[in-house]
C-alpha positions as a Markdown table, in Angstrom:
| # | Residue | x | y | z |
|---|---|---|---|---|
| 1 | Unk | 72.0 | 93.5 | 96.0 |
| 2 | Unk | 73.6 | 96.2 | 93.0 |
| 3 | Unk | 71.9 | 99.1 | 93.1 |
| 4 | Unk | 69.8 | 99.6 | 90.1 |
| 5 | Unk | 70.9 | 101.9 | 87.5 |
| 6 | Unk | 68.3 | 104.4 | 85.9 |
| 7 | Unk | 68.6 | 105.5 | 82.0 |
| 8 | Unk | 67.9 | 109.1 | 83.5 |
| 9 | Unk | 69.9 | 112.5 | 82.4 |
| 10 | Unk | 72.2 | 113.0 | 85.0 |
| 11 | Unk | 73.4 | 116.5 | 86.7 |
| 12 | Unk | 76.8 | 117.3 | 85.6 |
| 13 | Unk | 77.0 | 119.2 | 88.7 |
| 14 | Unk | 75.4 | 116.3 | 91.1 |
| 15 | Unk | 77.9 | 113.7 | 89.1 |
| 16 | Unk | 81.2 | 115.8 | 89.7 |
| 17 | Unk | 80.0 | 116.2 | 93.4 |
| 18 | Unk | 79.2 | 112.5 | 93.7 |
| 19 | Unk | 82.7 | 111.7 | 92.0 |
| 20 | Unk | 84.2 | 114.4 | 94.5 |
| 21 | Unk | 82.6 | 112.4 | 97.3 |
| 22 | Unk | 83.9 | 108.4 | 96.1 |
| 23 | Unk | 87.4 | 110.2 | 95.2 |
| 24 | Unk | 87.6 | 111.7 | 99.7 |
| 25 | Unk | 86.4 | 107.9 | 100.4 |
| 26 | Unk | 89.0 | 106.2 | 98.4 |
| 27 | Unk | 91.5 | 108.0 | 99.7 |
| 28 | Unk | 90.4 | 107.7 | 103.3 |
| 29 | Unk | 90.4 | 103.7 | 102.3 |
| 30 | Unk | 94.6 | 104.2 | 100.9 |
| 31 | Unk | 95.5 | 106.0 | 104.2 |
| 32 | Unk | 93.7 | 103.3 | 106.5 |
| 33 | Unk | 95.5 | 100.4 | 104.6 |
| 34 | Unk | 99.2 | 102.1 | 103.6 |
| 35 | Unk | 102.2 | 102.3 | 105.8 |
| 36 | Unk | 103.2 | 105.4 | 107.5 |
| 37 | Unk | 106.5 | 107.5 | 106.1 |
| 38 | Unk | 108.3 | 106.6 | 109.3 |
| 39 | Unk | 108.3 | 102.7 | 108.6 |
| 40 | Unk | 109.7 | 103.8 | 105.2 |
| 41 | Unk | 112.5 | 105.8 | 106.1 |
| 42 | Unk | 113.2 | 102.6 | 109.0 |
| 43 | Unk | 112.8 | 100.4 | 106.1 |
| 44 | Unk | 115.6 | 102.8 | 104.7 |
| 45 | Unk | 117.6 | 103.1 | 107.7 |
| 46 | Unk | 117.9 | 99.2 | 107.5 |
| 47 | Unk | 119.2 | 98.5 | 103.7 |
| 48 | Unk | 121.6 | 101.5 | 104.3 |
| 49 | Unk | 123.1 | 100.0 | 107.0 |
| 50 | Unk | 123.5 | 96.7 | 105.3 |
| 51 | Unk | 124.9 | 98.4 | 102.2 |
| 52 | Unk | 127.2 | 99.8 | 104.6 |
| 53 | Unk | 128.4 | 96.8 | 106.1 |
| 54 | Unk | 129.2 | 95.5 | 102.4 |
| 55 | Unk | 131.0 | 98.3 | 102.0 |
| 56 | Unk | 133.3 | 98.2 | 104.9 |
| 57 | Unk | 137.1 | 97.5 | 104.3 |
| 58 | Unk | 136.9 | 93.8 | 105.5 |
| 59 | Unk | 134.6 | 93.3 | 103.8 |
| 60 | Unk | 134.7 | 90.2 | 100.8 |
| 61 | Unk | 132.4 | 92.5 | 98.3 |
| 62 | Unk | 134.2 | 95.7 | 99.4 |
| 63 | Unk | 136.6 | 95.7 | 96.0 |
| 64 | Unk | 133.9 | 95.3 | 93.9 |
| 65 | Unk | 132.4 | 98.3 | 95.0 |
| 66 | Unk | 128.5 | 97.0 | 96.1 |
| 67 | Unk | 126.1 | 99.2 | 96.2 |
| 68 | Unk | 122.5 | 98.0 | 97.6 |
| 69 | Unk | 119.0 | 99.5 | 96.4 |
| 70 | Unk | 115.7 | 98.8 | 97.0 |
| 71 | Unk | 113.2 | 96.7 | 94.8 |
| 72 | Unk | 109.3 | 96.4 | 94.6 |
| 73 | Unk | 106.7 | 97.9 | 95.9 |
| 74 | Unk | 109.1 | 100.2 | 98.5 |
| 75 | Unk | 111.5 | 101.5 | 95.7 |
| 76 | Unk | 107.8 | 102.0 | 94.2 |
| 77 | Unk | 106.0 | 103.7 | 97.2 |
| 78 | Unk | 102.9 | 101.6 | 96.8 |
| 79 | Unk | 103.3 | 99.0 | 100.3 |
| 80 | Unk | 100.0 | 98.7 | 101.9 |
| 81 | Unk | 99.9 | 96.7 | 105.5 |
| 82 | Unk | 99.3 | 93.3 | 105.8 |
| 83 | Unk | 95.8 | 92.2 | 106.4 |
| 84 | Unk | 96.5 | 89.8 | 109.5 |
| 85 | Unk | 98.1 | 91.6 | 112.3 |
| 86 | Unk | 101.8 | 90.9 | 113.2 |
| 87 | Unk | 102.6 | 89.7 | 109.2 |
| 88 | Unk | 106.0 | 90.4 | 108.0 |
| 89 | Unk | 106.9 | 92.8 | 105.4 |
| 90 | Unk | 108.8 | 91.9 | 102.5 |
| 91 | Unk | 111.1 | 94.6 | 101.3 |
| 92 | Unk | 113.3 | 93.4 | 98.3 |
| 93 | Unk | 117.2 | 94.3 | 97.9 |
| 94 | Unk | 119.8 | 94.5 | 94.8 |
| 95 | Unk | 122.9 | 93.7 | 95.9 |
| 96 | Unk | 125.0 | 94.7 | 92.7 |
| 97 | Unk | 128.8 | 94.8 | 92.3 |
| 98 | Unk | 129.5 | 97.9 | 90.3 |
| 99 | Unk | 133.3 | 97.2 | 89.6 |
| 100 | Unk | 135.3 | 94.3 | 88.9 |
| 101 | Unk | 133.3 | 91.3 | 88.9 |
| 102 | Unk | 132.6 | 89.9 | 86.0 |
| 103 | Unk | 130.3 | 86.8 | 85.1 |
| 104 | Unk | 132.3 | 85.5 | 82.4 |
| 105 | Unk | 135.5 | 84.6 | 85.1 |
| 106 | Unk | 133.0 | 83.6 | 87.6 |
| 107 | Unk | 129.6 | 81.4 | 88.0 |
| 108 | Unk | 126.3 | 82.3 | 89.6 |
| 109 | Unk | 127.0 | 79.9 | 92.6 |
| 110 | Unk | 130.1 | 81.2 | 93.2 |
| 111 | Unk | 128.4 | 84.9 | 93.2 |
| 112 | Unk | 125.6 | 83.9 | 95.4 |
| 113 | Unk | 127.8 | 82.4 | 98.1 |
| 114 | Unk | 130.2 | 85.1 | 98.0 |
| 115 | Unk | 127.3 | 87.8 | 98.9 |
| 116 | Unk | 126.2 | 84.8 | 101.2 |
| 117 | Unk | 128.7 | 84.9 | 103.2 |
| 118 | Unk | 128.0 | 88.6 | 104.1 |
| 119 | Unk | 124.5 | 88.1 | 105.0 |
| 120 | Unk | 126.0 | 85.4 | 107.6 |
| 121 | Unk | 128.5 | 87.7 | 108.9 |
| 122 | Unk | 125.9 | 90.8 | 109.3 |
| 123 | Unk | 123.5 | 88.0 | 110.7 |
| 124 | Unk | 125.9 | 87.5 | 113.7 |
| 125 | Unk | 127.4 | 91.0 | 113.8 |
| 126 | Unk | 123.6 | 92.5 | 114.1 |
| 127 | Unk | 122.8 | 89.5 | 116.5 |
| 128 | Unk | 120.1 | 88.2 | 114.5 |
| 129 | Unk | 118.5 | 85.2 | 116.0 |
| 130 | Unk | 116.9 | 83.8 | 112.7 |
| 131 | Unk | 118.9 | 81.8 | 110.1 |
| 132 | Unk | 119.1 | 83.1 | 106.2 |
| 133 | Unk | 117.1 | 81.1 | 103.8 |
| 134 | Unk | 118.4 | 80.6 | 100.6 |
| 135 | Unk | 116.0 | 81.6 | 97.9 |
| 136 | Unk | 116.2 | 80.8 | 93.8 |
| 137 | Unk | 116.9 | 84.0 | 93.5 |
| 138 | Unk | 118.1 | 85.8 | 96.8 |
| 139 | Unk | 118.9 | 85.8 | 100.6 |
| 140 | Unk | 116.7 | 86.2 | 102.9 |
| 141 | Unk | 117.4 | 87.8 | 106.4 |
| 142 | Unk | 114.3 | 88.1 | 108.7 |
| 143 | Unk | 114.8 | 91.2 | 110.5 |
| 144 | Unk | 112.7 | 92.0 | 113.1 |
| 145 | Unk | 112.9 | 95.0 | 115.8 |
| 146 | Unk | 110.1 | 97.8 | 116.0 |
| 147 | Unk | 109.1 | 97.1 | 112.1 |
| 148 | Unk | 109.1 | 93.2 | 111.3 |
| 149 | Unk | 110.4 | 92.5 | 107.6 |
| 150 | Unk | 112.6 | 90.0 | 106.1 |
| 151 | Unk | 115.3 | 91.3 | 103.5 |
| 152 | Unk | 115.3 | 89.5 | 100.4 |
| 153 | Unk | 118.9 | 90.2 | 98.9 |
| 154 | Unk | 119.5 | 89.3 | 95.1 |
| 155 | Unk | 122.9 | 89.3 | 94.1 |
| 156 | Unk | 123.8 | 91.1 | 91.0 |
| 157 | Unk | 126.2 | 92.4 | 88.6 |
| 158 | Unk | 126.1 | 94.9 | 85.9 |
| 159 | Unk | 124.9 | 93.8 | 82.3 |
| 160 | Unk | 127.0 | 93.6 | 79.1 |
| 161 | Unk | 126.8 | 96.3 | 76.7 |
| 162 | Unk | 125.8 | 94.6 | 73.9 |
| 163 | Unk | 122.9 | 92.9 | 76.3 |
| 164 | Unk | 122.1 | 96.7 | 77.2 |
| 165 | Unk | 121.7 | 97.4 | 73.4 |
| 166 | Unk | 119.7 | 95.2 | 72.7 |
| 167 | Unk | 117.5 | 96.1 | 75.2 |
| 168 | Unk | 117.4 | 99.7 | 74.9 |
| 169 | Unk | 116.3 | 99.0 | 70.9 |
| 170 | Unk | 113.6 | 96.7 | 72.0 |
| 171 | Unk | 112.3 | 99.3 | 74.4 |
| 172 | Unk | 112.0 | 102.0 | 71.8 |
| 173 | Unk | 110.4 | 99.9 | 69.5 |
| 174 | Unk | 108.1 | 98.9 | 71.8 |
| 175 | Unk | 107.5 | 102.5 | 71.8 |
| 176 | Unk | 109.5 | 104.1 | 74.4 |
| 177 | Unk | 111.2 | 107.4 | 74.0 |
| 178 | Unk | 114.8 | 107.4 | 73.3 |
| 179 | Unk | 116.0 | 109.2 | 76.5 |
| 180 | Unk | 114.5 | 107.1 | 78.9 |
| 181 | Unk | 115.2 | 104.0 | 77.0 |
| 182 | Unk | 119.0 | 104.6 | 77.0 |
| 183 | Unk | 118.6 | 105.5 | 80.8 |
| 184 | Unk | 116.8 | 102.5 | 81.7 |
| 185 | Unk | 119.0 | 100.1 | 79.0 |
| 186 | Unk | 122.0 | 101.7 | 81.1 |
| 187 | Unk | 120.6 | 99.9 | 85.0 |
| 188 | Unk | 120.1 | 96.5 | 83.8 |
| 189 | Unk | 121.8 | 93.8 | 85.5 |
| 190 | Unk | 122.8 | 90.1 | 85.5 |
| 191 | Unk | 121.0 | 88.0 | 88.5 |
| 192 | Unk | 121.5 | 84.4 | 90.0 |
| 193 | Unk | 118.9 | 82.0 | 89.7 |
| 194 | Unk | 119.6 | 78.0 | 90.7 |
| 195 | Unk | 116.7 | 77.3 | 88.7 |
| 196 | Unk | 119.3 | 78.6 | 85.8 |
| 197 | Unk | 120.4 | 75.8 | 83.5 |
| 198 | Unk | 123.9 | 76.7 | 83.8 |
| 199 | Unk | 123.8 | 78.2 | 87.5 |
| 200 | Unk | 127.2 | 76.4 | 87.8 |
| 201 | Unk | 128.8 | 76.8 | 84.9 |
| 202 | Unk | 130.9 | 79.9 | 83.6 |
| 203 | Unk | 128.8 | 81.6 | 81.0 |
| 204 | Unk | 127.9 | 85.1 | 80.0 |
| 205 | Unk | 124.4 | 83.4 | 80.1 |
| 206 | Unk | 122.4 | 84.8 | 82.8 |
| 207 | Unk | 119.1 | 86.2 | 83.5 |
| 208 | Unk | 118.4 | 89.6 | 83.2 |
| 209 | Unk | 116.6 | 92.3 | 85.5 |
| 210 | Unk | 116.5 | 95.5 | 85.9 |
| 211 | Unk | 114.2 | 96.8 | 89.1 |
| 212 | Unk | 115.6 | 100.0 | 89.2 |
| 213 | Unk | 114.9 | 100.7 | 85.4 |
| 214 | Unk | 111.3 | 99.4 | 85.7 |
| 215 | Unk | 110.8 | 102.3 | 89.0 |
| 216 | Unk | 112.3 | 104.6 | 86.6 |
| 217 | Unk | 109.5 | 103.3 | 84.2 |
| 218 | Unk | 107.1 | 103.9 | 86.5 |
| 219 | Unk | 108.2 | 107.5 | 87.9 |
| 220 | Unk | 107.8 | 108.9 | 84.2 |
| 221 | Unk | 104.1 | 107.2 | 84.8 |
| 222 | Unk | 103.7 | 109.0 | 87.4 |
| 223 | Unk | 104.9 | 112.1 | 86.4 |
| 224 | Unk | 102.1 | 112.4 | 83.7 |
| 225 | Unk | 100.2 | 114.1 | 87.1 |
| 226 | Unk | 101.8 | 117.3 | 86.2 |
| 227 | Unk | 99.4 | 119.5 | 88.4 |
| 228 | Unk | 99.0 | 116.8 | 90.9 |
| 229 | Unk | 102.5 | 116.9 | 90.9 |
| 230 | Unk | 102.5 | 120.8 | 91.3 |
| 231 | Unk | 100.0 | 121.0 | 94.2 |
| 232 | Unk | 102.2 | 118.0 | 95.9 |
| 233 | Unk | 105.2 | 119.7 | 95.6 |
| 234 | Unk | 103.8 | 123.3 | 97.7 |
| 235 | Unk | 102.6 | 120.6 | 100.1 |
| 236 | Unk | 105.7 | 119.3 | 101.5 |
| 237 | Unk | 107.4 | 122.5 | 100.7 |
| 238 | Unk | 109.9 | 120.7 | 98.1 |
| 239 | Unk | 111.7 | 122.8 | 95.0 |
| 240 | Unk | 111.2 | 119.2 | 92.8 |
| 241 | Unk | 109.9 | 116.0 | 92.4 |
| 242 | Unk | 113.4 | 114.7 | 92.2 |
| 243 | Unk | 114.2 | 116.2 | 95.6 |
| 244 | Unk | 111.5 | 113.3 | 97.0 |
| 245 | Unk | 111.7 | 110.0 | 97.3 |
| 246 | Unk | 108.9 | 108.5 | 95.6 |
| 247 | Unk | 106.5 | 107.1 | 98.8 |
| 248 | Unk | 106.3 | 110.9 | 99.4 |
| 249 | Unk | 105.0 | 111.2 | 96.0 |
| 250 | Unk | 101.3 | 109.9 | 96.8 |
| 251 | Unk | 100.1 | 110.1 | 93.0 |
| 252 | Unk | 96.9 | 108.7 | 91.8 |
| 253 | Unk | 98.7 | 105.9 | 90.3 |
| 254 | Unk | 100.4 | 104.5 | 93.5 |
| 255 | Unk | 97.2 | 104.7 | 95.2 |
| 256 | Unk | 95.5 | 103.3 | 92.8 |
| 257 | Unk | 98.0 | 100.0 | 92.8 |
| 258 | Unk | 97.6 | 100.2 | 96.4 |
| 259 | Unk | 94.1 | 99.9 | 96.2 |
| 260 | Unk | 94.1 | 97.2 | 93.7 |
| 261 | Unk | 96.5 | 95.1 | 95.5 |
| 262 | Unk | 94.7 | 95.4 | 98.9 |
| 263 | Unk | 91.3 | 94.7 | 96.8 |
| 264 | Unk | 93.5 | 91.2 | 95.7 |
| 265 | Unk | 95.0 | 90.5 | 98.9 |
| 266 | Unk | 91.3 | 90.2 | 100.1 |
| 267 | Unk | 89.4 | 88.2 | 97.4 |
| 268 | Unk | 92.1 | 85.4 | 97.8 |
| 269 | Unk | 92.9 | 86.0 | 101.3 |
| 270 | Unk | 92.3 | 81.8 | 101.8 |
| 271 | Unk | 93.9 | 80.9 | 98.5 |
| 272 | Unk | 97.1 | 82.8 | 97.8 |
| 273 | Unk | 99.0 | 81.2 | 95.4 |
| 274 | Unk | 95.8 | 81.8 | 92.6 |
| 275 | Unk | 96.1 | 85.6 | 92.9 |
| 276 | Unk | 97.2 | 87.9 | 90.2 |
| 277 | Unk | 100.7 | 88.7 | 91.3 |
| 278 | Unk | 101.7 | 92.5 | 91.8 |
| 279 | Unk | 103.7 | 92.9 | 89.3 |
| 280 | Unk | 101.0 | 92.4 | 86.8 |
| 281 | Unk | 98.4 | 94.8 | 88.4 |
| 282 | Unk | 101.4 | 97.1 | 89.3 |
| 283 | Unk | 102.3 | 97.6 | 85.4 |
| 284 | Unk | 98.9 | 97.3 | 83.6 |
| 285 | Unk | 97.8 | 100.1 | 85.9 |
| 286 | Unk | 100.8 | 102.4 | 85.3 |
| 287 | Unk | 100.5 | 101.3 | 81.5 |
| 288 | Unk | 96.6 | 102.5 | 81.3 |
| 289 | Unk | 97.5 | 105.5 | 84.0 |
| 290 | Unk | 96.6 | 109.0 | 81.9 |
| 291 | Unk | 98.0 | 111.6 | 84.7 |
| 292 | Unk | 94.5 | 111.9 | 86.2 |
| 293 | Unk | 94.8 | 114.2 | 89.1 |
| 294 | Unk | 91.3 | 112.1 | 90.5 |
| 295 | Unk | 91.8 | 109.0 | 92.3 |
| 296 | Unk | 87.9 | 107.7 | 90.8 |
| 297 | Unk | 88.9 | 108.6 | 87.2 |
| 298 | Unk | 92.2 | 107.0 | 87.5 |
| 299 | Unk | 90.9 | 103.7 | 89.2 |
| 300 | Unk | 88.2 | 103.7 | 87.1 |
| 301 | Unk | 90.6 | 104.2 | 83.7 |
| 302 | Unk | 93.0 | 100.8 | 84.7 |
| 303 | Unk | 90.1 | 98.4 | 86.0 |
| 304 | Unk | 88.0 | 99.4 | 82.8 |
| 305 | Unk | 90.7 | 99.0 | 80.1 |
| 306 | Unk | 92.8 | 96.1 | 81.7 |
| 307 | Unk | 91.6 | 93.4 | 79.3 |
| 308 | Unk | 92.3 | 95.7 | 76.1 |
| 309 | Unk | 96.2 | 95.7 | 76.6 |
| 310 | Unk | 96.7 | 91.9 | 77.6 |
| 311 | Unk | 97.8 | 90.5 | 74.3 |
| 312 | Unk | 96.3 | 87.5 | 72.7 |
| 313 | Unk | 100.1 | 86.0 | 72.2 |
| 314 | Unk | 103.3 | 86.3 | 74.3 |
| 315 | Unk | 104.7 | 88.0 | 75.8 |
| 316 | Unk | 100.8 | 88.8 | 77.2 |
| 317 | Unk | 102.0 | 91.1 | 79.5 |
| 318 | Unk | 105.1 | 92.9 | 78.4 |
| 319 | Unk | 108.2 | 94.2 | 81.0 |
| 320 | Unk | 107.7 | 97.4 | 80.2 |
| 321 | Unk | 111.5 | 97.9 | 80.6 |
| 322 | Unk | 112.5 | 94.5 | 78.4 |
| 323 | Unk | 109.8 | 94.2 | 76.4 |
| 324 | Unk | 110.9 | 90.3 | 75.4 |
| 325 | Unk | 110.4 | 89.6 | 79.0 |
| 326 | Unk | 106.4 | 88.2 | 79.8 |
| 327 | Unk | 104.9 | 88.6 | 83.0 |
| 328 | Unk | 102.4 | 86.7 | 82.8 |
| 329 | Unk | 104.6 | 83.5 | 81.7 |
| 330 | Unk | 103.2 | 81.7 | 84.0 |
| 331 | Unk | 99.6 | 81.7 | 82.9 |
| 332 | Unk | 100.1 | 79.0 | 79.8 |
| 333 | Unk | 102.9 | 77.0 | 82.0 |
| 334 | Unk | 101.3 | 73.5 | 83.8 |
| 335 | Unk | 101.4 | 75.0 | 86.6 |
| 336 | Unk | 99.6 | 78.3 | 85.8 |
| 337 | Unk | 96.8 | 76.2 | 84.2 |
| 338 | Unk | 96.5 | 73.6 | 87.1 |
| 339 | Unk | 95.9 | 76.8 | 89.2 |
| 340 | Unk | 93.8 | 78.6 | 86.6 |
| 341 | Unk | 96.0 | 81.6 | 86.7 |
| 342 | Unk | 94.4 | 83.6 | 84.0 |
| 343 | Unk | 90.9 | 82.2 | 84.7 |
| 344 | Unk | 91.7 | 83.9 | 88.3 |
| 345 | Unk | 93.1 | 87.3 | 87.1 |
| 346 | Unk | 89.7 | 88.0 | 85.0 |
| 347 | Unk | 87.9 | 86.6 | 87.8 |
| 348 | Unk | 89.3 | 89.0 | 90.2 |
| 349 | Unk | 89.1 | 92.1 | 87.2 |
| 350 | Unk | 85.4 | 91.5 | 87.7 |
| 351 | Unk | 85.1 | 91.6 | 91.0 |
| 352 | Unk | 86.9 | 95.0 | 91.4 |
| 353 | Unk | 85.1 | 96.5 | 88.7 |
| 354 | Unk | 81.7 | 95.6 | 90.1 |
| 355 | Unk | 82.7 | 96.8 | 93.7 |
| 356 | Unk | 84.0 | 99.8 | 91.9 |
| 357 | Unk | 80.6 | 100.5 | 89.9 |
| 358 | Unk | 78.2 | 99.6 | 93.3 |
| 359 | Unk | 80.4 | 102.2 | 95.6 |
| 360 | Unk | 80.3 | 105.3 | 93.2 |
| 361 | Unk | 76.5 | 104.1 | 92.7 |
| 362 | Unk | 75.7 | 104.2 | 96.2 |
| 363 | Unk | 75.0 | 107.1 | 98.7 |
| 364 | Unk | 73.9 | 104.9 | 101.2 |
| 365 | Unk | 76.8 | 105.7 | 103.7 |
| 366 | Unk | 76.2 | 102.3 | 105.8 |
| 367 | Unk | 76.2 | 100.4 | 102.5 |
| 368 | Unk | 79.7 | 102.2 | 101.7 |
| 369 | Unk | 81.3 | 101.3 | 105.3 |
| 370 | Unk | 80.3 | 98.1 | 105.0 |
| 371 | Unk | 81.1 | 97.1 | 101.0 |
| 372 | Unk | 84.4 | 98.4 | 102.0 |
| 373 | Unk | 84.7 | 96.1 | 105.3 |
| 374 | Unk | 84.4 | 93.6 | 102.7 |
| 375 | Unk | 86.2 | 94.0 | 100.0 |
| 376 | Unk | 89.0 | 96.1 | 101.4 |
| 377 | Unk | 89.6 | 94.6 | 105.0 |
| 378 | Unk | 89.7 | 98.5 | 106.0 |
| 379 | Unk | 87.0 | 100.5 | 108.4 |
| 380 | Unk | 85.4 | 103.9 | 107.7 |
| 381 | Unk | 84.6 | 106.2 | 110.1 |
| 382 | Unk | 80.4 | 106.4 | 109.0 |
| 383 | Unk | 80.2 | 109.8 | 110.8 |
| 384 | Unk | 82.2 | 110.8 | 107.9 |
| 385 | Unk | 80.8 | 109.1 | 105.2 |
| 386 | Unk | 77.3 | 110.6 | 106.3 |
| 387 | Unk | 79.1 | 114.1 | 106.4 |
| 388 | Unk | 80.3 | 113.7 | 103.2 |
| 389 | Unk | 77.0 | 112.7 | 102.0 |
| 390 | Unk | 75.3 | 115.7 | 103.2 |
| 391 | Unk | 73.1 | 113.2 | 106.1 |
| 392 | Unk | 73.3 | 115.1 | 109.3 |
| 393 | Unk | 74.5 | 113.9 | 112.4 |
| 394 | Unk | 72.4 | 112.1 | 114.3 |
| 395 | Unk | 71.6 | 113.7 | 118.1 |
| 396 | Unk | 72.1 | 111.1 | 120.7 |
| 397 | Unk | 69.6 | 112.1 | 123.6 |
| 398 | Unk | 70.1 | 110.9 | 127.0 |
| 399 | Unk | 68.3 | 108.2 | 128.1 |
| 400 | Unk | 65.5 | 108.3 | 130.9 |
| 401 | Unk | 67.3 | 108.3 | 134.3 |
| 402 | Unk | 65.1 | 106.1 | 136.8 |
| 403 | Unk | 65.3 | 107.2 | 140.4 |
| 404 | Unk | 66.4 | 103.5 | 142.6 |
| 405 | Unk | 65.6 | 103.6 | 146.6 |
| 406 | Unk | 68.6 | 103.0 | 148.7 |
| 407 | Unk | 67.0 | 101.3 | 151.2 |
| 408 | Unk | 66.8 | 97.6 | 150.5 |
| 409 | Unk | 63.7 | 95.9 | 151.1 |
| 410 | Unk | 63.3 | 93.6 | 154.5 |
| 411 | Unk | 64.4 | 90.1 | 154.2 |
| 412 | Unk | 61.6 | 89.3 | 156.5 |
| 413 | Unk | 57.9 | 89.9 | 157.7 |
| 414 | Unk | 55.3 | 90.6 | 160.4 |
């Protein structure tokens, strides 16, 4: 049952203590359902050393100069764990040659199989038991030692400059400042696709992308938390920001997308394909994100003004980073409306946004522990959430102790 709300003055003191108490919980909920640092830095460890095997002087790609970076949500710091034990992570790869290869002399196929053919050879060289899988867009190499993941290697190279141009003037007119448009416009880059109409044919026609421009999208999100930042910073002892890599950064907004997505993963836990995708959640959230240095305001700022920014016409959902770009294409395509794509985003905006309104509404602590069970797949430890509350601890007396004869009745009689 909601809790029912009274039209009743309320304390400004008692609210900011009752916001103070929901902001501890929610972040008690991030750390139960986030990854640790370690499996970051393995995550790390394990590009780096594929990056280096591209790189090594036998190497086909090694005159092109190929330099590998991650995508997605670990280039972004906001990977939570998978809710079934023993699920893989997914941890995303460019593979882009700097130098040398162009796409006009050459055709998508031809760039694929060429970075193909290292993922085979670093297969066998790193005795990997489990064959690569040819994606539309990438390889994938299941990789699996003390953190199970599957790398997902696009092959890339860079973007014209008339392409980057374009782009950059499309970004500022979508608003973006100059700076960080020409620094964004500069990391775009062309990508296979076989679902390309001219996959395999030599054209200066290919898709774009630009994952490392869209994390530099979100960083200068992030960075709005200038005092967060500031307190973050004498935390881990760092001189700046830049000195971090961002999973260390821990800002509202990451949690916040964290939260989100785990909130998703849950809700459609039985029907996957009809969730919102990240992407979505991961840039309306940094879009609406106001460098709140609370984790409540800051949640509660992207699930209440998420239907304002969708636009009524395409692109509904705008890459930030190429604005002509729509991320939520897929809504109006047969597909999308078989599935009831948009139908199941709102549904799910709902959902959250309820939740959200019956925790901070709540200081029943059992009725926390267990909303969250719920709708977050993550456990709270209630001795806290009483604590926090101000219940006191409950004293556990020792039961009755009940004295038993050792002497065992007679199996027999007089």
């Amino acid at each position: 049952m909601e809790p029912i709300r009274h039209s009743i003055e309320v304390d400004p003191w008692e609210e900011l203590v009752s916001r103070t108490e929901t902001n501890r919980i929610l972040i008690q909920i991030v750390d139960s359902i986030e990854i640790s640092d370690s499996v970051y830095e393995t995550a790390e460890r394990r590009y780096q050393d594929f990056g280096s095997w591209l790189g090594r002087n036998e190497s086909l790609c090694a005159p092109y100069r190929p330099h590998i970076c991650p995508q997605g949500s670990f280039r972004l710091g906001t990977v939570i764990r998978p809710i079934h034990q023993g699920a893989e992570y997914d941890l995303d790869l460019g593979c882009n040659l700097e130098e040398g290869y162009l796409k006009g002399g050459d055709t998508q196929e031809a760039l694929k199989a060429l970075i193909g053919a290292e993922v085979e050879q670093y297969r066998i060289f790193r005795r990997i038991v489990e064959p690569k899988v040819e994606k539309h867009r990438c390889w994938r190499l299941p990789y699996t030692d003390e953190l199970k993941f599957h790398l997902d290697i696009v092959p890339c190279v860079p973007e014209s400059s008339d392409q980057r141009r374009i782009i950059r003037e499309s970004m500022m007119g979508a608003g973006l400042a100059k700076a960080l448009a020409e620094t964004i416009a500069e990391l775009t880059m062309s990508i296979t696709d076989d679902r390309h109409p001219r996959y395999r044919v030599v054209t200066q026609d290919w898709y774009v992308s630009s994952p490392e421009g869209y994390a530099r999208w979100f960083e200068s999100r992030m960075r709005l938390a200038s005092s967060f930042l500031e307190k973050r910073l004498l935390e881990v002892r760092a001189a700046k920001v830049d000195d971090l890599p961002a999973f260390r950064w821990k800002t509202p907004l990451q949690r916040c997308v964290q939260l989100l997505k785990r909130h998703r993963d849950v809700m459609f836990a039985d029907n996957l394909e009809l969730a919102p995708i990240s992407i979505i959640l991961t840039t309306l959230a940094a879009r609406l994100y106001n460098g709140e240095s609370d984790l409540t305001e800051a949640l509660r700022s992207c699930v209440d003004g998420m239907e304002q920014i969708i636009s009524r016409t395409a692109p509904r959902i705008p890459n930030p980073v190429n604005p002509r770009e729509d991320f939520a294409d897929k809504w109006n395509s047969a597909e999308g409306r078989r599935l009831r794509l948009e139908d199941n985003f709102h549904a799910w905006l709902s959902q959250v946004r309820a939740d959200l309104t019956a925790l901070e509404s709540s200081r029943d602590p059992d009725f926390w522990v267990e909303r969250v069970e719920k709708r977050f797949a993550a456990k709270l430890n209630v001795q806290e959430v009483r604590a926090l509350f101000g219940f006191p601890t409950p004293i556990v007396r020792p039961a009755k102790t009940h004295v038993v004869s050792s002497t065992p009745a007679r199996p027999w009689a007089r």
